[in-house]
N, C-alpha and C positions, 0 to 999 in steps of 0.2 A: 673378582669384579664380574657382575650380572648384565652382558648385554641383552638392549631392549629393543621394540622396533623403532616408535617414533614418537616423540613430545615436540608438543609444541612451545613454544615461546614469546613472549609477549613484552615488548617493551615498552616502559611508561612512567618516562619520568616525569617529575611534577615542575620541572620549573620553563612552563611552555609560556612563552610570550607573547604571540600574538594574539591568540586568546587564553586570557586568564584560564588557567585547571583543566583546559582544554580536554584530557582523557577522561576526567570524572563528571564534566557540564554535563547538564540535564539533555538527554535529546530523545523528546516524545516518554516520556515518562519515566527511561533509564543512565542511568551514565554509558558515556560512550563506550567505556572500555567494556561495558558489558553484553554489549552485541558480537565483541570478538571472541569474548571468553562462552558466549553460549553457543556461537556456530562452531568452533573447536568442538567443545562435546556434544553437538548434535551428531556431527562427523563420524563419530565411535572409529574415529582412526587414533587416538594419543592416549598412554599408559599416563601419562599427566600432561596437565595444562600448567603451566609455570610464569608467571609475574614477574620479570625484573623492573624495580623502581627502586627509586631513593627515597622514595614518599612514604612515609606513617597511612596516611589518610589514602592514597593511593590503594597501600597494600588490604588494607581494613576491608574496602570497596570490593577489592580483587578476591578475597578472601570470601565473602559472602557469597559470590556468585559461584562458587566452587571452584578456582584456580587456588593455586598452592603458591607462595611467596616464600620461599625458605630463607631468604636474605634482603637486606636491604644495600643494596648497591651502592658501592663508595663514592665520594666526591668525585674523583678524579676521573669518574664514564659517565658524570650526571652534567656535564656542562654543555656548551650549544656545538661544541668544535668535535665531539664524540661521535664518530661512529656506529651504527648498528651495526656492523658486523662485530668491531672490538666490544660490545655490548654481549652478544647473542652469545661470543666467546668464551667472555669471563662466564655467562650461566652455566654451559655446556661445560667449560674446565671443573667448574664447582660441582656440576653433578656429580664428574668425571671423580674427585678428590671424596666425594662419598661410596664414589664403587658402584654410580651407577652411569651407563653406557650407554648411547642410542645409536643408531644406525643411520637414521632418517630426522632430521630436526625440523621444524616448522617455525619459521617467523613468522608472525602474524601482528600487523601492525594494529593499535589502539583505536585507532581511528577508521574503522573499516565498517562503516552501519549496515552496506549494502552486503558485504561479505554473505555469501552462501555456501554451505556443506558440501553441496553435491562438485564446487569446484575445487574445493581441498582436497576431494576425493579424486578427482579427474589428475590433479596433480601429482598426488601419490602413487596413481597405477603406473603413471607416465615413467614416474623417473624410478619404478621400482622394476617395471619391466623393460628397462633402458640401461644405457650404459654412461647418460650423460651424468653431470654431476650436480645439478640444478634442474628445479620445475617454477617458474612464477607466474602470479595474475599478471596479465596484457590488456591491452585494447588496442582496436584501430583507431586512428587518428581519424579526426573526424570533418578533414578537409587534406587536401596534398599538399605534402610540405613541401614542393617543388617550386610551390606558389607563393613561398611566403617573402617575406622582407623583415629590414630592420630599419632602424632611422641611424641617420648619418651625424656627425658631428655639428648639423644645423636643421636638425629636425624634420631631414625629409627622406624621403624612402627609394631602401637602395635593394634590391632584390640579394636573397642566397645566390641563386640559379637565372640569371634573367635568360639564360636561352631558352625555357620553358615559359615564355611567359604569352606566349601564343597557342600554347600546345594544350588539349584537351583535358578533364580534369579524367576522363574517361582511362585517355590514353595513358597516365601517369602511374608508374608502380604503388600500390598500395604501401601506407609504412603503419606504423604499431608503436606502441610508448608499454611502460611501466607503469601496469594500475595501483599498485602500492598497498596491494592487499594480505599479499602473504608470497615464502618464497620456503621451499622447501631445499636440503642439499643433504646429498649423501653423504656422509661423514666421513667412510672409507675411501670415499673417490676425491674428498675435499684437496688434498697433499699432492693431488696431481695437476690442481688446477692454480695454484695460486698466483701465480704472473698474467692469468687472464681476467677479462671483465665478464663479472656474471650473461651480459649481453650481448655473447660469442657461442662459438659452436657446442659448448659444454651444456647449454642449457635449453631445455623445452619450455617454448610458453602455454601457458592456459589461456587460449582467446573467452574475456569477458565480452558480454554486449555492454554500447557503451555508456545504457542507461545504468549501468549498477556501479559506474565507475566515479568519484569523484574526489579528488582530493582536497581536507578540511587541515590548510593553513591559515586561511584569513577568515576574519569576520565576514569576507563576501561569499567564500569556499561552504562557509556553515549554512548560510543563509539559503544558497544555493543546495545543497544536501538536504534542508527542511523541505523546501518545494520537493524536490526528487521523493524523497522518501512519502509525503501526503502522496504524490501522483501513482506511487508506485503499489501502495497502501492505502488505495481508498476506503477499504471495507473499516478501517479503523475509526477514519476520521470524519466520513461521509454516512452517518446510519440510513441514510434511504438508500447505500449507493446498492445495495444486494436485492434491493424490490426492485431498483431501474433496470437491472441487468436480467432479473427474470420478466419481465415487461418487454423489454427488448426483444428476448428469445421467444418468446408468446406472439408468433405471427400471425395462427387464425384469428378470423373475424367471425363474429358469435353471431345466427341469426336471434337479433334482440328486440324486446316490442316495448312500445309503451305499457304500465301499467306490470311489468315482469319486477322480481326485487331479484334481486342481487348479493352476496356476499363479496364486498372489495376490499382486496389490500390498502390499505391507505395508512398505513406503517404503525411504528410499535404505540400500545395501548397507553393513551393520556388521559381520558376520562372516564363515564362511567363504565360505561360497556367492558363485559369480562370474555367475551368471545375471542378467542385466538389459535391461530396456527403456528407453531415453533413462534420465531421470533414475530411474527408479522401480526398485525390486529385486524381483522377484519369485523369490516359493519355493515349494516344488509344498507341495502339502498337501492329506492325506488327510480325505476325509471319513468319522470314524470315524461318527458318530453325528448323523441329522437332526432336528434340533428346531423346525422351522417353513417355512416356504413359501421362505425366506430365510437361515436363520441354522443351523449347525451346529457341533457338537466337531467341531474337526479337530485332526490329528497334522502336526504340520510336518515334511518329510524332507528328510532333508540324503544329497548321496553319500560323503562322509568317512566312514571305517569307523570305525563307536565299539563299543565290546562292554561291556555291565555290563545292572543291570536295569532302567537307563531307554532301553534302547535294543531296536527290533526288528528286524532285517534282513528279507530279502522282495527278491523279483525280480518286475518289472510290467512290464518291457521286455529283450528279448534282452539279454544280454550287460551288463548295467547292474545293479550294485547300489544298494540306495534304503534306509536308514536312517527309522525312523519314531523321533521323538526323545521318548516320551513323557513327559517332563518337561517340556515346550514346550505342553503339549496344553491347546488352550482355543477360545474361540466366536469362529467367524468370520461373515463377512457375505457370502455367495456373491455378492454385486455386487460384491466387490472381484477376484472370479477376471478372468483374461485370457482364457484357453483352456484345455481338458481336455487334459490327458496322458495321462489313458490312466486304468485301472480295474485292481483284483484279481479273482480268484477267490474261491471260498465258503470251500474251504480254509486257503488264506493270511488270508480274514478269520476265522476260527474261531482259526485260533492268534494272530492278533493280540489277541482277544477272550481266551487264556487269558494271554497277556502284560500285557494292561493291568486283568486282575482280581492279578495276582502283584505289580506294580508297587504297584499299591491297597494291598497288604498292606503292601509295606515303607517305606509314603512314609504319615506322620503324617497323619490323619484332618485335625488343626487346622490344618497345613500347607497342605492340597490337599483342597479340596472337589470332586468333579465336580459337573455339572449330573445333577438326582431322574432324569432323563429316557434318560442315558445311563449308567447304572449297571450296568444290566441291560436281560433280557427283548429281547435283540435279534431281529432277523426277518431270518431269512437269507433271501434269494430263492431259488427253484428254478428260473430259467435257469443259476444259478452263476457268472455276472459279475457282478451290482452285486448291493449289498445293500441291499432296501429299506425 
């Protein structure tokens, strides 16, 4: 017989009832069970990842994601009265009856989305440089149970502890629950513990925080996990949210002039313009009009020849025509700019100035408000490059 160091284990039976299929439902693109079975070998702690279910369709799922199903689990450990530990058992005996041994076992339950590698790892240094006989996910409780209550046989509330019910939340011993993510044991030390509760001296917890903590029994539980997981992963689900956060970090303030263009982030490329950075689109844009230390009317220009009266042409570079599309025209954030492109003359801002007073006329008052600020009363500069 070949002992090994450590597999993990995964149980996942298919006959969940509060929510239908509950280990294989959709959540964010994958089955649930496949967020446990990828933070396992992200881990590069387990000589295998190992599936026990009773389920066909279960294991198929399990199988794809690269866990191993070597059996389909009898009747008599797939019912709602079974335990996972008599579950984790019978897999670990069955190794055992192939001649394969581990030292260190991992339960990791199906329903774990928020589950992260680095505390698999935390778990396994613990109880491999320990002598206890268990490592599990934790969390703090996220009020004192010193304070809680229940309702009485007429529906009104009678405290656990009422001598605590003046006393500070401050001053109250912090307490901790079972985050239900996974639970490692050392196999050799298992025979020494078995009349205790995993929730004794024999075992070390792994404190999660208690955002990555949730437990999905109910339809309320799930719902709850979709928010957590959006909040937790915005970059997924938010495409602007990576421009917001570089925007955010972007503290200086540029000195900026009228009549300057601009390259602005204004997210990924929808039309014509093929200008880009990594993911982000950038489109040059004119500062017609400055309203703040930060904030400006600008004109967004396009090089595509458009002719009518929302449109201004103008050359700011050799040999380059530049379209100011003033039906685009609106307030930007000069933290969003890249780099300067380059500036007009006094000129070319003077007839831009009689184009977007002619534009004013033909485009509905109720339609298109400018900003009080850029109406009028512009201040041309007298070097005759920027207008300030």
């Amino acid at each position: 017989m070949i002992k090994k160091d450590a597999i993990a284990i995964i149980p996942a039976r298919g006959g969940s009832k509060r929510i239908q299929k509950k280990n294989i439902k959709d959540f964010f693109g994958k089955p649930l069970i496949a967020y446990s079975i990828e933070a396992a070998f992200h881990s590069k702690l387990f000589e295998k990842v190992v599936v026990t279910t009773d389920d066909e369709t279960i294991a198929k799922i399990a199988k794809q994601y690269g866990a191993e199903v070597p059996f389909l689990r009898p009747k008599e450990l797939s019912d709602d009265f079974t335990g996972t530990v008599d579950v984790v058992n019978h897999a670990v005996e069955y190794l055992e009856s192939q001649g394969e041994t581990y030292e260190y076992i991992c339960t990791i339950y199906a329903t774990a989305p928020f589950l992260q590698s680095k505390y698999l790892r935390e778990g396994y240094e613990k109880l491999k440089s320990s002598d206890a006989v268990n490592a599990f996910s934790a969390t703090s409780m996220p009020f004192p149970i010193q304070r809680t209550f229940k309702l009485d046989e007429n529906g009104r509330c009678e405290m656990f502890t009422p001598e605590h019910y003046m006393s500070r939340s401050q001053d109250l011993e912090e307490a901790y629950q079972d985050a239900g993510q996974f639970y490692w044991t050392a196999r050799s030390r298992q025979k020494l513990s078995q009349n205790q509760v995993v929730f004794s001296d024999i075992s070390i917890p792994v404190i999660l925080p208690r955002h990555l903590v949730q437990d999905i029994d109910t339809i309320e539980d799930w719902t709850r996990a979709e928010y957590m997981y959006q909040a937790l992963f915005q970059d997924e689900f938010d495409h602007w949210n990576k421009l917001k956060k570089q925007l955010n970090n972007k503290k200086e303030i540029i000195d900026f002039y009228q009549g300057n263009i601009y390259f602005m982030s204004i997210g990924k490329n929808i039309g014509y313009e093929t200008l880009g950075k990594q993911e982000l689109f950038l489109r040059p844009v004119l500062v017609y009009k400055k309203l703040s230390k930060s904030t400006f009317v600008g004109i967004p220009l396009t090089s595509k020849v458009k002719e009518g009266s929302y449109y201004f042409s103008f050359n700011y570079k050799k040999g380059v025509t530049s379209i100011a599309m003033l039906n685009q025209m609106r307030v930007f954030d000069i933290k969003r700019s890249e780099y300067l492109s380059g500036k007009i003359n006094k000129n070319t801002y003077k007839n831009l100035e009689k184009k977007v007073n002619e534009f004013m006329k033909v485009t509905s008052s109720k339609r298109r408000r400018m900003p009080t600020r850029a109406k009028s009363d512009l201040i041309i500069s007298k070097k005759g490059t920027n207008v300030k």
